[in-house]
C-alpha positions in Angstrom: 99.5 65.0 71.5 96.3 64.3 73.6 94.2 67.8 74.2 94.8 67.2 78.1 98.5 67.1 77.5 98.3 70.2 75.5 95.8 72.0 78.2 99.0 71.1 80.8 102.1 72.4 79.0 100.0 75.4 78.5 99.3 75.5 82.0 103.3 75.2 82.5 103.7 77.8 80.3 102.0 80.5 81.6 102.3 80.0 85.2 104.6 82.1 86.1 102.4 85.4 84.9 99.1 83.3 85.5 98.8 81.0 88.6 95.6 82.1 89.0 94.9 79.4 86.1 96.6 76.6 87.6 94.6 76.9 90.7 91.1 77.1 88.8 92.6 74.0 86.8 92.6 72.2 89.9 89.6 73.5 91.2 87.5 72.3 88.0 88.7 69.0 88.9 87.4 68.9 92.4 83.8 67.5 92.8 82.8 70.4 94.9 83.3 73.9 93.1 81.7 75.9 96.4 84.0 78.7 97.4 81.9 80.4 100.2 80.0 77.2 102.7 76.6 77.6 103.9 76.4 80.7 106.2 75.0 81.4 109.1 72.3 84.9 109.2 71.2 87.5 111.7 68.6 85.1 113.2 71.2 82.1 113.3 69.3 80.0 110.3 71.5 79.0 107.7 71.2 80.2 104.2 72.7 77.9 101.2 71.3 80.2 97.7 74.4 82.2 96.5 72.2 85.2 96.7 71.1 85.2 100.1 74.8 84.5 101.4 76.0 87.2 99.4 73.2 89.4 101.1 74.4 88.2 104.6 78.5 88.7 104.1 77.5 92.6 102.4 75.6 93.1 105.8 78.5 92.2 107.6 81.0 94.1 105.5 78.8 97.2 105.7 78.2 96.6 109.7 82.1 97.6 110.4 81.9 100.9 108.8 81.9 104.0 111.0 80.1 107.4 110.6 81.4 111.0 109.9 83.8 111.4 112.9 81.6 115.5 114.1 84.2 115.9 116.7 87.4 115.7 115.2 88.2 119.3 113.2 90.5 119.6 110.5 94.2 120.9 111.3 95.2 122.5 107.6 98.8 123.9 107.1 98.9 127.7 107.7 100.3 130.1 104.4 99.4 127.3 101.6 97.9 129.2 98.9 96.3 126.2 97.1 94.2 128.7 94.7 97.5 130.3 92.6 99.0 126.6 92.9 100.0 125.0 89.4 97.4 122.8 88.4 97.7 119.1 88.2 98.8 117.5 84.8 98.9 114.0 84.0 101.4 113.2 81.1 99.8 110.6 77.5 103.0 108.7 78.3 102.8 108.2 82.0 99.3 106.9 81.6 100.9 104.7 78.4 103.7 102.9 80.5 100.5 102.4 83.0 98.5 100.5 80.8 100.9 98.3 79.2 102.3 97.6 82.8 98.0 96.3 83.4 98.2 92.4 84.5 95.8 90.9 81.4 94.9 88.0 83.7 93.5 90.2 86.5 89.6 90.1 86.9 87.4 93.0 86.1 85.5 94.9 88.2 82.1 96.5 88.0 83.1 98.1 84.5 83.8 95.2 82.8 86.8 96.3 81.3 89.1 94.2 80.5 93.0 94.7 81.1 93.6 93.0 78.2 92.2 95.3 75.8 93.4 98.3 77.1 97.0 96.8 77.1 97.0 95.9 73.8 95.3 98.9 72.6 97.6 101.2 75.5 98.9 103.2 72.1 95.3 104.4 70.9 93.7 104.7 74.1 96.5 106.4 76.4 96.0 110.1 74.6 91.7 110.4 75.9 92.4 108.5 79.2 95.4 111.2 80.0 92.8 113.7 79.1 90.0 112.1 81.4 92.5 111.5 84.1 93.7 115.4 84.0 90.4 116.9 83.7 88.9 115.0 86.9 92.2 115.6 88.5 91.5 119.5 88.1 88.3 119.8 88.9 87.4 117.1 91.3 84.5 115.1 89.4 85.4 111.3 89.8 82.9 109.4 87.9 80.4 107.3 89.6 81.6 103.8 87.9 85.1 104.4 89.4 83.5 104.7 93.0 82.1 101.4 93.1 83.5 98.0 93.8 82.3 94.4 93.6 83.5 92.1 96.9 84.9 89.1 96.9 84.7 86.8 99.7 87.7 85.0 100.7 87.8 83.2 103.5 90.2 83.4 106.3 90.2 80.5 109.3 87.6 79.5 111.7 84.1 78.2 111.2 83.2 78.7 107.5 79.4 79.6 108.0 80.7 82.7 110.4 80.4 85.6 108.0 83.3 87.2 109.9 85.9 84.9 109.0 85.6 86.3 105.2 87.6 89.1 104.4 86.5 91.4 101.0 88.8 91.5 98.3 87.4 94.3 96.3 87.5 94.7 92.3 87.0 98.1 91.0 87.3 99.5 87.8 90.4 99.6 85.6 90.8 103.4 84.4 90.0 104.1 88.1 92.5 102.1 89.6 95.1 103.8 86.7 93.8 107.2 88.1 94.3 106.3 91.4 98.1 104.8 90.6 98.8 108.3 89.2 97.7 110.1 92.3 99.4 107.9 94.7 103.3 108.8 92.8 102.0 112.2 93.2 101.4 111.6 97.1 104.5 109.1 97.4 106.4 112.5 96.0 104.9 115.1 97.9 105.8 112.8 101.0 109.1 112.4 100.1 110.2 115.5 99.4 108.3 116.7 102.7 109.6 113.9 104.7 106.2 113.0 105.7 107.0 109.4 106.2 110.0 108.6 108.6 112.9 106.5 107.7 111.6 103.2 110.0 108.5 103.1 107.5 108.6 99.9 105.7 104.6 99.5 104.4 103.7 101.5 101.5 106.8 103.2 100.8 108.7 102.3 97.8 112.0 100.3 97.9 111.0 98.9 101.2 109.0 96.0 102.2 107.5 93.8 104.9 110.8 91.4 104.4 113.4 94.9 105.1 111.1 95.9 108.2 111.7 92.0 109.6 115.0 92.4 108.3 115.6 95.8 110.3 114.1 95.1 113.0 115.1 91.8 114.1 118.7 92.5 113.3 118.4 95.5 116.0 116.7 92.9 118.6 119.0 90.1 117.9 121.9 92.6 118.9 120.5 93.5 121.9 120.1 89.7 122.7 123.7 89.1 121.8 124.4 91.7 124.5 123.0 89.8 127.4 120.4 92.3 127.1 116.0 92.0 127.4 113.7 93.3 124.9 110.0 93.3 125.1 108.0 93.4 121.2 104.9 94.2 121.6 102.2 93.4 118.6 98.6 95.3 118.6 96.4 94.4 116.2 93.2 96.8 115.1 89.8 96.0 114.0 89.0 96.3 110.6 91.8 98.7 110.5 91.2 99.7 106.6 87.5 99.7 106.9 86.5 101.6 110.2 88.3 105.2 109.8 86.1 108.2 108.8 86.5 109.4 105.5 86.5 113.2 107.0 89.4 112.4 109.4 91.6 111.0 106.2 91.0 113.3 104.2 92.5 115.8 107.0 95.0 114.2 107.7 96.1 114.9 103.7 95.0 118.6 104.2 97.6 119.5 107.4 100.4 117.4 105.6 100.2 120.2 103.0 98.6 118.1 100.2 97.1 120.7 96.8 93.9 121.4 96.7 93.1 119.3 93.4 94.4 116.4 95.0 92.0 116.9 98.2 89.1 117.7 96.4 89.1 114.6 94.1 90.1 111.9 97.0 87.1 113.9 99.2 84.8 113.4 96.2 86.0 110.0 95.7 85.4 108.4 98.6 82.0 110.2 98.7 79.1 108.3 97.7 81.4 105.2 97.2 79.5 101.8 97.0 80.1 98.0 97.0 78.5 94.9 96.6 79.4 91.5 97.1 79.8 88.8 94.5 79.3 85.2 94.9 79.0 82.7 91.6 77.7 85.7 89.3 75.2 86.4 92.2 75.2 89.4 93.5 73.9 91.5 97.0 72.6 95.3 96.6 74.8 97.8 96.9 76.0 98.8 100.2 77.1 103.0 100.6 80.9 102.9 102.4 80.8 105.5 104.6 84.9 104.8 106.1 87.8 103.0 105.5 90.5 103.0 103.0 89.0 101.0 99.3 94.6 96.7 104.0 115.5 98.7 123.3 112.8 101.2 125.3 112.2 101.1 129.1 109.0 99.7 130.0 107.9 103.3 131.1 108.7 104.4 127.8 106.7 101.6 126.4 103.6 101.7 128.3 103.8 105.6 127.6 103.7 105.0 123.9 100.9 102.2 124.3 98.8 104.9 126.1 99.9 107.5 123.2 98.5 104.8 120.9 95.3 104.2 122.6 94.5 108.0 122.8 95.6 107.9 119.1 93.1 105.0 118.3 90.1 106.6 120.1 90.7 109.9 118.5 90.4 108.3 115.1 87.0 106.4 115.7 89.3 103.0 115.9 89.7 100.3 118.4 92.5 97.6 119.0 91.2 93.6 119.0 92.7 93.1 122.1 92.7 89.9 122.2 95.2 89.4 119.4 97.3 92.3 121.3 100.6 90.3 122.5 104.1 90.8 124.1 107.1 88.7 123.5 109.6 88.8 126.1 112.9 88.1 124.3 116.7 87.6 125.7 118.0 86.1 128.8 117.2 87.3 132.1 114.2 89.0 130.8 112.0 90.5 134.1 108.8 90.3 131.7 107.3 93.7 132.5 103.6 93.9 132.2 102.1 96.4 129.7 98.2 97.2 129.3 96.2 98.7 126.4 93.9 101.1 127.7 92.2 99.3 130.7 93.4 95.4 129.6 96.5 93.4 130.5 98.6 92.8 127.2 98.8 88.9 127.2 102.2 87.4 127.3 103.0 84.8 124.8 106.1 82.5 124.1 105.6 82.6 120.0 104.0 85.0 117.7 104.2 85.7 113.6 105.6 88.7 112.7 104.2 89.6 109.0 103.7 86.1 108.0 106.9 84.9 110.1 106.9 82.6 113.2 109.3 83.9 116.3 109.5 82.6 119.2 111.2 84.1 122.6 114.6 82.8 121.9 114.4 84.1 118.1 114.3 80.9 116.8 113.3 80.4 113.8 112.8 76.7 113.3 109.5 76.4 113.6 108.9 78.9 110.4 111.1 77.2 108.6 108.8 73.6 109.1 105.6 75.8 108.0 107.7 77.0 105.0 108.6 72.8 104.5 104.9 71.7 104.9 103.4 74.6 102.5 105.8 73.8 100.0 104.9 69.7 100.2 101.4 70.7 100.3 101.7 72.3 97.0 104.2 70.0 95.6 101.3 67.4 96.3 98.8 69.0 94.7 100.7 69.6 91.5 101.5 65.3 91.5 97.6 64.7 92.1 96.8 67.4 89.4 98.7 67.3 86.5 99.3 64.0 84.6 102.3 64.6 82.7 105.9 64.3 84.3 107.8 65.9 81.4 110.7 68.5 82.5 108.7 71.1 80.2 105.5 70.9 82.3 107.1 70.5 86.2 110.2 72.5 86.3 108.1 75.8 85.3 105.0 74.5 87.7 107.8 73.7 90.7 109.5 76.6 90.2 106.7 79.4 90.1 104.7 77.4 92.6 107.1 76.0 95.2 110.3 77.2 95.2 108.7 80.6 96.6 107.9 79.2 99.9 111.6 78.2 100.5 113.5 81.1 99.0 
């Protein structure tokens, strides 16, 4: 057997945990290996050394964040007596089941720490990490490594040397992200058992999804259709939603829904002093400080009241809508399309829109996703011929199945 038929069934093998490694496969085999174009800097020139375009997209990055929101005061629950409150534990076998639950094939981030190692070594290594984890828990001392994060620029649509058409994907380190894993089933808990988070939350809450909210939602719109009846969906979009909000006004937010004092106290001293840098090719910008953001049928009355609740909601928080990818749909027969504004702007009508990655169009058809769905899947199917030599079952069924079949499930 010929070492590149070996390198492919290997390939077939572990794609289904790793297609990461099919993808850099076929990127080795391209001519060109550049991931991030030439970009285009402050003064309009064009800069082409991995250094200085990682200098310009950290720039940009950094240019979204917001300062300490002075104005906005902190709303803490009356009668919680934080100081007598149990303190915080974290169990050798929760942060066991953690570790050998780590993705080995992940990248590191500024630590260097492999997931590898600590999975195979979750036994010896889960015992001190649970005692780390429960002593900065306690007393509210994060270490500096697990505040900082390298960037990586991936880039979205548009013109390629436009540094805002990259969006950061952000690698941090391992043990943190553990850490930060056990505080969030402490939150997602606390939530629950508080009913913090209303039953129509889909993101972020366990056992739900962004395919039950379509689900949900569509099915309640599609019966009002089936009715003979209008309904107007209206979509707002934010800028830099997960970057621009204060780290004060977060942390608050935790404090009046009743969240222990421990808890506060680390994710205050965590966001603190956090920094990033950006990453291109093993070249890499200064660090940057982050100073906000998160380390991603009504009457039309109602409506616009809950659009003006929304843009009072928005200001408050130091946040602003893109109002330009702010739409309505007007869906059902006999619909009198009612216009809505956003603060002082129109909300633009439009006869299609994708809803979480899905195309819908005014008479809920669906046709037109299903194509994309079709043309994704023969776009990947194509690559996979060009790619890989062999056509043995052993090498495409796992490659088809892990790679394609997703798109038309």
């Amino acid at each position: 057997m010929s070492i590149k038929a070996l390198i492919e069934i290997n390939l077939a093998r572990d794609v289904k945990d790793n297609k990461k490694s099919f993808y850099r496969y076929v990127s080795g085999k391209r001519r060109t290996r550049e991931n991030v174009g030439p970009l285009q800097n402050e003064t309009g020139d064009l800069v082409t050394q991995d250094m200085e375009k990682a200098e310009v997209l950290s720039d940009f990055f950094a240019s979204v964040f917001t300062g300490k929101c002075l104005s906005h005061t902190a709303q803490v629950t009356e009668g919680r007596d934080w100081e007598n409150a149990e303190p915080p534990t974290v169990g050798e076998d929760q942060v066991r089941e953690h570790l050998r639950n780590l993705k080995v094939h992940k990248s590191t981030g500024p630590g260097e720490m492999r997931p590898q190692v600590l999975r195979e070594l979750a036994a010896e290594v889960a015992r001190p990490l649970a005692i780390i984890f429960e002593k900065s828990w306690q007393s509210g001392e994060v270490p500096a490594n697990w505040k900082r994060g390298n960037k990586t620029p991936i880039f979205k649509k548009g013109k390629k040397e436009d540094p805002g058409n990259y969006r950061p994907v952000s690698l941090t380190s391992v043990p943190g992200k553990i850490m930060e894993q056990t505080l969030l089933e402490t939150r997602l808990r606390h939530m629950e058992n508080k009913e913090v988070i209303g039953d129509s939350q889909h993101g972020f809450t366990k056992g739900k999804s962004c395919l039950t909210n379509l689900v949900a939602f569509y099915e309640e719109v599609r019966a009002l259709v089936d009715k003979g009846r209008a309904a107007d969906v209206i979509y707002l979009d934010l800028c830099k939603a997960f970057d621009t909000v204060p780290h004060n006004i977060l942390v608050s937010k935790l404090e009046r829904h009743g969240f222990d004092g421990c808890t506060t106290r680390w994710i205050r001293n965590w966001l603190h002093g956090h920094t990033q840098r950006v990453v291109i090719n093993g070249s890499m910008s200064k660090w940057r400080t982050v100073t906000s953001g998160i380390p991603q049928g009504l009457g039309r009355d109602a409506i616009q009241r809950d659009l003006d609740r929304l843009e009072r909601w928005a200001r408050a928080n130091r946040m602003k809508f893109k109002k330009a990818k702010c739409k309505v749909l007007h869906v059902g027969r006999r619909n009198p399309k009612h216009d809505y504004r956003l603060g002082e702007e129109w909300i633009e009508s439009s006869p299609e829109e994708e809803d979480l990655g899905v195309s819908i169009d005014e008479k809920l058809n669906m046709s037109q996703q299903c194509a994309l769905a079709a043309q994704k899947a023969n776009r990947v199917l194509g690559c996979i011929k060009r790619s890989v030599t062999s056509r043995s079952r052993e090498v495409i069924l796992p490659l088809y199945s892990a790679l394609m079949r997703p798109h038309l499930e």
